[in-house]
N, C-alpha and C positions, 0 to 999 in steps of 0.2 A: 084693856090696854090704856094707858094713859094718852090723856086730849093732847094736842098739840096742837091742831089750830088757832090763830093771833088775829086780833081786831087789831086794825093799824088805819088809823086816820079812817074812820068810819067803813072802813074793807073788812071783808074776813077773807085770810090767807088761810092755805090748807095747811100749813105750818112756819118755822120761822125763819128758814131757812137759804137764805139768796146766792146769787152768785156776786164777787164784785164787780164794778164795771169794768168792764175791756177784757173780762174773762171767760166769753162765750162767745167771743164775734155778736152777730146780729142775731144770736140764737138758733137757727136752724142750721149751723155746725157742729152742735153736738148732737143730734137727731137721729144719724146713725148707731146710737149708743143709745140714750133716753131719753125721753123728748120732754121740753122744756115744763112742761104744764105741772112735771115734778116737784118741780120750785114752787118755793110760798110765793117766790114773786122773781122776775125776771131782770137783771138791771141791765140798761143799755149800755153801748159804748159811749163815751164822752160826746157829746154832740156840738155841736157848732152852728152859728147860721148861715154860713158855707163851706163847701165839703174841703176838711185841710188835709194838706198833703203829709204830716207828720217828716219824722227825721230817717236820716240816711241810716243807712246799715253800719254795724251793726245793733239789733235793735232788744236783744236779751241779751243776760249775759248770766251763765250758773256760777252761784258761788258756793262755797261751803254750809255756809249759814242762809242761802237763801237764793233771791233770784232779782238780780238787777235788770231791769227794764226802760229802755228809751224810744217808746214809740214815739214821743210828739205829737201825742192828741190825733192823728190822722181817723178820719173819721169822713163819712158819706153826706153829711148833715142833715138838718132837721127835715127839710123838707121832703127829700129823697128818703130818709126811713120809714117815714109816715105813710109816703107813698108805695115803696115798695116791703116794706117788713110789717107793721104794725100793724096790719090785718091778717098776719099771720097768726101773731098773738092773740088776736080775737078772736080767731075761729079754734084756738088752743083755750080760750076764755082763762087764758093765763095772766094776771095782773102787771104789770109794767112800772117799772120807777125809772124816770128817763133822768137821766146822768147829762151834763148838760154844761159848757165851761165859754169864758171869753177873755179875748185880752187886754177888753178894755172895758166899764160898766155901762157904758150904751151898749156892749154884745152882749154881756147878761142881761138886761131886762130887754133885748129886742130875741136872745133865746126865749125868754120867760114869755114873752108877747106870743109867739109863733106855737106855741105847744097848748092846744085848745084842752080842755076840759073833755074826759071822756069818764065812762063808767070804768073803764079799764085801766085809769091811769092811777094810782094811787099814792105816786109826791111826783114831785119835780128833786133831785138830788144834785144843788150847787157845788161844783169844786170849784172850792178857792182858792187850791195850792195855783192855779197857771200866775205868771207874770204880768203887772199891771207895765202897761207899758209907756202909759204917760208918767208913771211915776220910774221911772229907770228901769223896770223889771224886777219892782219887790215884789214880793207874791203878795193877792189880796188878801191871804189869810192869815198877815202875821201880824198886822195888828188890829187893837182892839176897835180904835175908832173906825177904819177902813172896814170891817165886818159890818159891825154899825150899820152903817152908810149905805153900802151895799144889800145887806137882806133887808134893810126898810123900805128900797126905792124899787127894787123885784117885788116884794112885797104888794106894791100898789099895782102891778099888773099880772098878776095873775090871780084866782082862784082855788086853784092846785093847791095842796099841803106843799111846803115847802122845809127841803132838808138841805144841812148846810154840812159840807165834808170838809172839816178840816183839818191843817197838816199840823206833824207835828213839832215842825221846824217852828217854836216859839220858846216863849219864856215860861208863859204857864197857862196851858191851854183850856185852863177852867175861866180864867178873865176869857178867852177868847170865845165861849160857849156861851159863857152871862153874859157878852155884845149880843150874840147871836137872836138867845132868846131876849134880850130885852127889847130887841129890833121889830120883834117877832115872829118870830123861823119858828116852825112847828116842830123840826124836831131834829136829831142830826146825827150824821154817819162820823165813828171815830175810827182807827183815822186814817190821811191817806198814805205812801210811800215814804221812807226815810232818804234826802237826798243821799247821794252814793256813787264811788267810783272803782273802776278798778285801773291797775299799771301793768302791762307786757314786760314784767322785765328784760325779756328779751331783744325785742324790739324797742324800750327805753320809751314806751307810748302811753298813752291813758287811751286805750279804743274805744272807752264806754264809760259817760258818766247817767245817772239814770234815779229812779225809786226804786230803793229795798224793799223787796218783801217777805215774806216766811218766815218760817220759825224766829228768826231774830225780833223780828215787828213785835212777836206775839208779848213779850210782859211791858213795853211801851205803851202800846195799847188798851192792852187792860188796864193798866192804873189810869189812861185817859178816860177808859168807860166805866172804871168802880169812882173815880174823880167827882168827873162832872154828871157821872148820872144822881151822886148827893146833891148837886150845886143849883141845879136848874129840873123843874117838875115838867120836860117833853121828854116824849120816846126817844130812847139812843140807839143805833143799827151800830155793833161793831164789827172790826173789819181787820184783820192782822194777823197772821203766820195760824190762820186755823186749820189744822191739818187731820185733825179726826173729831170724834164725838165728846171726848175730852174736853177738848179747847173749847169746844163750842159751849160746854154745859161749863166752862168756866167764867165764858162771857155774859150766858144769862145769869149765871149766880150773882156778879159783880154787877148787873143792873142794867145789862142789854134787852130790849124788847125784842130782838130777833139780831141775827147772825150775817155776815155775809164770809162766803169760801174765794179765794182767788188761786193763789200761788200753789196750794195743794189741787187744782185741777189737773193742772199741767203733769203731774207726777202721777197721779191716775184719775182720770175722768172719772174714773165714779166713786169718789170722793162724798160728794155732795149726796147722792141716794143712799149713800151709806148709812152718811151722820142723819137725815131724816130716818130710816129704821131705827138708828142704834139713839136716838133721843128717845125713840116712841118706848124702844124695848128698859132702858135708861129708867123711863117714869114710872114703869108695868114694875119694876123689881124692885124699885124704890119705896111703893106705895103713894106716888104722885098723881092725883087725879088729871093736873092737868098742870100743862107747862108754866100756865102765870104763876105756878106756885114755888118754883124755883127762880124765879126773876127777882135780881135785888136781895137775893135771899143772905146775902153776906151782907148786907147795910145791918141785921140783925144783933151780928156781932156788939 
């Protein structure tokens, strides 16, 4: 059977496989079904330095092409997961990438302060999509100097590998990946949600503006991860409408180090245990000793 296991930032994960953040709860939600330790690596929900209360209902919304989502970051925070969840995952000795956001850049690097170094931890995963709020509510991730700026000064306080998730509301999200890495961000998740709304015609309302995701995401995505994984020499995690074992061996081919699943959970939980067999079975019929050898494998072209 072909290898699948991934070295990622001096880790070995038992393959590439993750969940996106805010797509498991705190992980012992889906337990009744398979327990987390499945995963090459576990992502958290968004974190904060104190626990936010997120937005009002309603807070998904189905669409044809996908699945509109407006939680508002609501979230337990940093402290209170550490405390109550995160020795879960250690007695799971299941590796952890804590997802982790602010609204202002004293919250990221007082998130990045509070998140200690452990054997279990294996990055720190920045989302930049939230709103800077000294600056009106652009988000930090649209430009190139604000990235900059921001992964250099988290930078100096932490130890953590650090992954920078960004969206793809920009111009050209390869400038925005070369700030990252020349900041020095170790490596980065592409990408997150497409802003999005829907209209009631009936009621003549907008109930839900929110992030796109699924199947629509998916060829946005990829060209952000066959892109910038030419552009810049760190691991890339992609992330976008992956709904089976297909998508996913499409993101490693275009030059993803490992995968993350979100919007196809929801549609059946076990999604994610699937695409880990059907990769393994993938490599065994392929002739693939081992999964790095499909990685990038389209840069070949």
């Amino acid at each position: 059977m072909g290898n699948i296991p991934l070295e990622l930032f001096g880790k070995t994960l038992k393959n590439p496989v993750m969940n996106a953040s805010g797509t498991l709860g705190y992980g012992k939600e889906i337990e009744p079904l398979w327990g987390v330790e499945t995963l090459g690596c576990y992502v958290t929900k968004g974190l904060s330095m104190k626990p936010h209360h997120g937005n009002p209902l309603p807070r998904i919304w189905e669409e044809k092409c996908g699945m509109i989502n407006s939680i508002g970051l609501q979230n337990i925070g940093i402290e209170r997961f550490f405390r109550e969840y995160f020795p879960f995952f250690k007695r799971k000795k299941t590796p952890v990438i804590v997802n982790f956001f602010g609204f202002t850049e004293d919250e990221y690097i007082g998130c990045a302060e509070m998140i200690k170094p452990d054997k279990q931890i294996v990055a720190l995963e920045m989302n930049l999509s939230c709103p800077n709020i000294k600056k009106g509510g652009i988000g930090f991730g649209k430009e190139a100097e604000t990235v900059y700026e921001i992964v250099k000064n988290v930078k100096t306080v932490t130890k953590i590998p650090l992954l920078a998730k960004l969206t793809p509301e920009v111009k050209n999200i390869v400038e925005i990946a070369v700030a990252a890495f020349e900041a020095g961000v170790d490596g980065l998740t592409l990408i997150n949600t497409i802003p999005a709304a829907v209209v009631d015609v009936n009621k003549r309302t907008v109930p839900i503006k929110g992030g796109l995701s699924g199947p629509i995401a998916r060829s946005v995505a990829l060209r952000a991860v066959y892109e910038c994984s030419k552009a810049v020499p760190i691991p890339i995690i992609g992330v976008g409408g992956i709904m089976d074992v297909r998508d996913a061996l499409a993101f490693l081919m275009a030059g993803a180090q490992a995968v993350q699943v979100g919007t196809a959970t929801f549609l059946d939980p076990y999604t994610i245990p699937k695409i880990i067999m059907e990769l393994r079975e993938y490599l065994d019929v392929n002739n693939y000793a081992d999964v790095k050898n499909i990685i990038g494998i389209t840069h070949d072209q």
